[in-house]
C-alpha positions in Angstrom: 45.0 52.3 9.0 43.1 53.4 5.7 40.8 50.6 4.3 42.4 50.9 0.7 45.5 50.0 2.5 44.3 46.9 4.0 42.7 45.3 1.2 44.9 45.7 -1.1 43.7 43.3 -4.5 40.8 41.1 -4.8 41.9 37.7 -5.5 40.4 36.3 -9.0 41.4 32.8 -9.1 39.6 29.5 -10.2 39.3 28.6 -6.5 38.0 31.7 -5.2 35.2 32.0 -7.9 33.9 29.0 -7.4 33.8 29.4 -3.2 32.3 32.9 -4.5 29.3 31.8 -6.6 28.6 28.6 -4.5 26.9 28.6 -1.2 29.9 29.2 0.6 29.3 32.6 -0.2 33.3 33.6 0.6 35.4 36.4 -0.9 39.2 36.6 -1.3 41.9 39.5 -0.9 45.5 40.4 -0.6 46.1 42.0 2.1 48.6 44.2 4.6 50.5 41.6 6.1 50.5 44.0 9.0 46.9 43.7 9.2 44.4 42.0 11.7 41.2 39.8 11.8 38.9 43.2 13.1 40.7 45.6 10.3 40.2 43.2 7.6 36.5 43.0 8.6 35.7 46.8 9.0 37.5 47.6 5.6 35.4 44.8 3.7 32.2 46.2 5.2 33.2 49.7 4.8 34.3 49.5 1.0 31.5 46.9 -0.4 28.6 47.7 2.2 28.0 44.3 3.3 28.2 42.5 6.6 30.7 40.4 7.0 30.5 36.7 9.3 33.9 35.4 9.8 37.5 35.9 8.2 39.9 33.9 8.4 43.7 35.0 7.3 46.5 32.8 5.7 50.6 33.9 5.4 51.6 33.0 1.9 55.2 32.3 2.2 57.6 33.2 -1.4 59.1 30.6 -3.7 62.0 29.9 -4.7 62.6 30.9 -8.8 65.7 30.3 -10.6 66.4 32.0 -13.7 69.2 29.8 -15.0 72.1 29.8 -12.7 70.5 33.0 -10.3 68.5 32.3 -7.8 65.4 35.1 -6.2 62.7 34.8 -4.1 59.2 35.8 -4.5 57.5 38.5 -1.4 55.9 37.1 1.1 52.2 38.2 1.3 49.2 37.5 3.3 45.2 36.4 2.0 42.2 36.8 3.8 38.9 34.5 3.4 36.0 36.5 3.9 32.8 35.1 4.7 29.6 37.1 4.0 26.4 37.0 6.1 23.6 35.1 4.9 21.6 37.3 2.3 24.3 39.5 1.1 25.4 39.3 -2.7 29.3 39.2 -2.8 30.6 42.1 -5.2 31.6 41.0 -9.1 34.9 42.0 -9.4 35.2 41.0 -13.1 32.8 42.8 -15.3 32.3 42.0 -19.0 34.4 38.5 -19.4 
């Protein structure tokens, strides 16, 4: 599978900028929900050029809206915690705010 399929967002949240610019030193994406542990590693190394420690993946089940009486569901999606090695600068994904 191509790596700009796997990863396919970073996640920019409150949560996962603060894990990113403490020592914790970990990253966030969406990705395939298809995808595995050792393809979520080699795309992260291969797009960034970093070296990656451990990642650890999560299923993100969809709510439940309502938009007055109709009723939907959000997609399921799957995030991935990515831990760098010791040394290596995490990428900035937001520039110039």
């Amino acid at each position: 599978m191509n790596s700009n399929k796997i990863i396919r967002r970073p996640l920019v949240t409150e949560k996962s900028t603060i894990m990113r610019e403490t020592g914790a030193n970990i990253i966030s994406f969406e990705v395939d929900p298809t995808a595995n542990k050792i393809q979520v590693r080699t795309a992260v190394e291969e797009l960034f050029k970093v070296k990656v420690e451990e990642v650890r993946l999560f299923n993100v089940r969809g709510k439940m809206k309502r938009m007055g009486r109709y009723e939907g569901k959000r997609r399921d999606w799957r995030k991935a915690y990515v831990r760098l090695k010791a040394g290596e600068k995490a990428p900035d994904f937001v520039e110039g705010v």
